[in-house]
VOFI-890815 format. One record per residue: residue number from 1; z, y, x of N, C-alpha, C in turn. Coordinates in Angstrom, 2 decimals. Layout:
N
{NUM,{Z,Y,X},{Z,Y,X},{Z,Y,X}},
...
***
This chain:
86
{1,{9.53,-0.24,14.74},{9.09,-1.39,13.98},{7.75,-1.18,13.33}},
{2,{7.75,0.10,12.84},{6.15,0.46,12.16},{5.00,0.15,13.39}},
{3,{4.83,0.29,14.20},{3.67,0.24,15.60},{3.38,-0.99,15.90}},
{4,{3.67,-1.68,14.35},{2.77,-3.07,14.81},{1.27,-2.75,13.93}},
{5,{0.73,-4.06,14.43},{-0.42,-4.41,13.66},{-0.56,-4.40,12.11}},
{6,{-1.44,-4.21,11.30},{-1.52,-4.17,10.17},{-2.50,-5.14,9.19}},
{7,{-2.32,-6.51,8.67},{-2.98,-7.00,8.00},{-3.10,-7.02,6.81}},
{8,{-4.12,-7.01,6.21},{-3.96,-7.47,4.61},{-4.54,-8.59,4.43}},
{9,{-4.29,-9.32,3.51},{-4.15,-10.53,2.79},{-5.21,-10.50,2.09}},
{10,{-5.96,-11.53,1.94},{-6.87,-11.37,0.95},{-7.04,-11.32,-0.52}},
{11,{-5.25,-11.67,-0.71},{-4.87,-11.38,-2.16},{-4.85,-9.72,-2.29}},
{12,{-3.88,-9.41,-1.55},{-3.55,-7.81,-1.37},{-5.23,-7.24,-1.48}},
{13,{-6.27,-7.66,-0.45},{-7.80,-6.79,-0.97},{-8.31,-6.76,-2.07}},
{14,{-8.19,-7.92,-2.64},{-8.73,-8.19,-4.22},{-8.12,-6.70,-4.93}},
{15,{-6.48,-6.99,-5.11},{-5.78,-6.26,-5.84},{-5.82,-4.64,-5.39}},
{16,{-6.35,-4.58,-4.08},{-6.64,-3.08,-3.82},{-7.88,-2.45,-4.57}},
{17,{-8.83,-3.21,-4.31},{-10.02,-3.06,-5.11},{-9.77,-2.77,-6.39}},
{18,{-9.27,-3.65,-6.74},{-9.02,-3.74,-8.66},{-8.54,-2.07,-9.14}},
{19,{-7.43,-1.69,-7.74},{-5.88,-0.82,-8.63},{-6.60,0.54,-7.52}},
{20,{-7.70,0.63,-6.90},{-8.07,1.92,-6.29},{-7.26,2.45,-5.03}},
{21,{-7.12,1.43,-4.20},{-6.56,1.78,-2.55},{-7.49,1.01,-1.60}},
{22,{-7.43,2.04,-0.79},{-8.49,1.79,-0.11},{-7.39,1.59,1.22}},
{23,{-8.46,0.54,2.63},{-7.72,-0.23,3.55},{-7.45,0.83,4.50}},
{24,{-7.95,1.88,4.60},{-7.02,3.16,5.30},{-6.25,3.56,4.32}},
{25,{-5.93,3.09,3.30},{-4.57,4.15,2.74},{-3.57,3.31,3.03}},
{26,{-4.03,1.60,3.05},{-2.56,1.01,3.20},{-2.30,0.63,4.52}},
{27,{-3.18,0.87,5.70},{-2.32,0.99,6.53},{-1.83,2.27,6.94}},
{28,{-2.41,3.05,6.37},{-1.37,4.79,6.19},{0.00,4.17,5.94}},
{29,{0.11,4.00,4.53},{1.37,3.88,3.91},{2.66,2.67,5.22}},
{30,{1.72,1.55,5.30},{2.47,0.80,5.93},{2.88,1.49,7.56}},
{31,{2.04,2.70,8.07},{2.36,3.13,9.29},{3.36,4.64,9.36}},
{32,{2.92,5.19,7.73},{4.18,6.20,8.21},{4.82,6.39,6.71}},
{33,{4.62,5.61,5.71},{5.16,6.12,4.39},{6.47,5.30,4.38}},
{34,{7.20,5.73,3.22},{8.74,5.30,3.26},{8.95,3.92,3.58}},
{35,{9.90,3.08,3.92},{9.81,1.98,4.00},{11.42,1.61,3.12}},
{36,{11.20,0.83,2.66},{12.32,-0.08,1.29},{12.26,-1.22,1.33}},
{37,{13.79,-1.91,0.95},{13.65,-3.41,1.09},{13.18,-3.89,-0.32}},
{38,{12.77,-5.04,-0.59},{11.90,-5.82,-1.73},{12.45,-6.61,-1.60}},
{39,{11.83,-7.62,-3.03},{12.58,-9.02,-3.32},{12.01,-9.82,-2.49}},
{40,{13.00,-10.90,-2.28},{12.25,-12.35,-1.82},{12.15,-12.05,0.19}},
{41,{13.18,-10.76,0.38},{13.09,-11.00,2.04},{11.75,-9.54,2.18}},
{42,{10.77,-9.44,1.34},{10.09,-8.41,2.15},{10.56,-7.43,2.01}},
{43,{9.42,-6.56,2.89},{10.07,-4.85,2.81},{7.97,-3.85,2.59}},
{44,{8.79,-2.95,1.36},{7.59,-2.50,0.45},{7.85,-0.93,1.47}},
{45,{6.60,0.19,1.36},{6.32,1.23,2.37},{5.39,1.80,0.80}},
{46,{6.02,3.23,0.59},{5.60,4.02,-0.24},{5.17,4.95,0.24}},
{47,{3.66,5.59,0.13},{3.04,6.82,0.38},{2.35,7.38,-1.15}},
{48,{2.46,9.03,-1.03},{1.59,9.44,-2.11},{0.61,9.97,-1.60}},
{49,{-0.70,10.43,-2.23},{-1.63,10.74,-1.27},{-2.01,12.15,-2.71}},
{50,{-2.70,12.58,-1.96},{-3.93,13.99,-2.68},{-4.95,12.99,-3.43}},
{51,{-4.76,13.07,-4.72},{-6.08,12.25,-5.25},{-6.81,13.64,-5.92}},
{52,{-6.38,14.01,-6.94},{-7.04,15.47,-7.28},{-8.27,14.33,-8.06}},
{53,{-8.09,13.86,-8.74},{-9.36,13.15,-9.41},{-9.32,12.26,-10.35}},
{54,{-10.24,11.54,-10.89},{-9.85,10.55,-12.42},{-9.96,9.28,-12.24}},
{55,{-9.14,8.25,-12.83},{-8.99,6.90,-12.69},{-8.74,6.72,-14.19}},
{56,{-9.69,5.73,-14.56},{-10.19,5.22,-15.68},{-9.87,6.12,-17.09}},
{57,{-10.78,6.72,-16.91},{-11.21,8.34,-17.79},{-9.63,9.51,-17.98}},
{58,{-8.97,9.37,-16.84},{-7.69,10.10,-17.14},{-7.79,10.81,-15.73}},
{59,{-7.57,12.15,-15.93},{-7.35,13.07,-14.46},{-6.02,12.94,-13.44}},
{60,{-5.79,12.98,-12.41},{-4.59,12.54,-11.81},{-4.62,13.85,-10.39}},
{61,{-3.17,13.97,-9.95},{-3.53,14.58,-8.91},{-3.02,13.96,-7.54}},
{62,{-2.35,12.94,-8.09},{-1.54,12.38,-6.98},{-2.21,10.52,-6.92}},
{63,{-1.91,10.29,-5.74},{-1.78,9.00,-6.36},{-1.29,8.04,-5.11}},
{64,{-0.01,7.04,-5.54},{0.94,6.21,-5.03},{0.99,4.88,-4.62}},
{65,{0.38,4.30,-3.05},{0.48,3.54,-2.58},{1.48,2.92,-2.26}},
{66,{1.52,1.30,-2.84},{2.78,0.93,-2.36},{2.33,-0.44,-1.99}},
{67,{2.75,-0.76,-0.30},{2.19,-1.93,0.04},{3.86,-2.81,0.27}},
{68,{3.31,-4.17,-0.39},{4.63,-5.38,-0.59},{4.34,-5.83,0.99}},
{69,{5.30,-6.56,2.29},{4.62,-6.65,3.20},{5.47,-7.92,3.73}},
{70,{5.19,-8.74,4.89},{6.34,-9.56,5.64},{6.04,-9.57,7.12}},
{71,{7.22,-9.43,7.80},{6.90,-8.61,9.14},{7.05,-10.44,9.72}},
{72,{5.82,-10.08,10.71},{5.76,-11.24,12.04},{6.04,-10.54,13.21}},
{73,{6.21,-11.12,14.07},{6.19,-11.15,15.58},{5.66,-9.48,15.71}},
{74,{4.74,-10.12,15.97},{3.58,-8.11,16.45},{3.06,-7.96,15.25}},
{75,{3.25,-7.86,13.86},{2.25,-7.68,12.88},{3.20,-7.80,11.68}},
{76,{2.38,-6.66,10.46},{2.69,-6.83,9.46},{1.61,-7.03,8.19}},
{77,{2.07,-8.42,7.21},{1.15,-8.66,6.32},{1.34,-8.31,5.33}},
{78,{0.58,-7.60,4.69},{0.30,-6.99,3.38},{0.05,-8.25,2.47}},
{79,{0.98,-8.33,1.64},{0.85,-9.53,0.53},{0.07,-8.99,-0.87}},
{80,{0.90,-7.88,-1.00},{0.42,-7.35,-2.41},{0.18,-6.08,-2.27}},
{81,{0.26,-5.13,-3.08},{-0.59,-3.56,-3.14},{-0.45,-2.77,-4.53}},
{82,{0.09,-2.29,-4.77},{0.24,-1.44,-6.34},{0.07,-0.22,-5.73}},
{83,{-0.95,0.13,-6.97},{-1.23,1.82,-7.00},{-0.38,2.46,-8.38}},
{84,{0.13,3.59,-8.24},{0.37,4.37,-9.56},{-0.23,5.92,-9.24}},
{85,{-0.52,6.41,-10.89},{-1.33,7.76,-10.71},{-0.59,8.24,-11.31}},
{86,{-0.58,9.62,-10.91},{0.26,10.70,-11.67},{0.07,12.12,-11.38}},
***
């Protein structure tokens, strides 16, 4: 099911921008990170990555992509996007 296509939304880019994920991390996450069901019918895909660095004056070493998504035909759309650091 993961070996589809990968879109994001242009809501989901905004909010990547804003929260510090970049469009190779979420189709990382959406191609091999955990996958979980979500509200409302979708299904959310959790990856942590190596950040080793600072997000808004605080040091972090990790940091946690989580893309909200709804599967089509050949493709999956990225609706939303939350980052957490830790």
């Amino acid at each position: 099911m993961k070996d589809k296509v990968v879109n994001i939304h242009p809501h989901a880019s905004k909010r990547a921008i804003e929260r510090g994920a970049t469009e190779d991390e979420i189709i990382e996450t959406v191609n091999n990170g955990e996958e979980f069901p979500a509200k409302f019918g979708r299904t959310g895909f959790r990856k942590n990555f190596s950040f080793d660095n600072d997000w808004n004056g605080k040091h972090y070493s990790t940091k946690q992509i989580e893309a909200y998504s709804v599967e089509e035909e050949d493709s999956w759309i990225v609706i939303t996007v939350i980052v957490k650091y830790f």
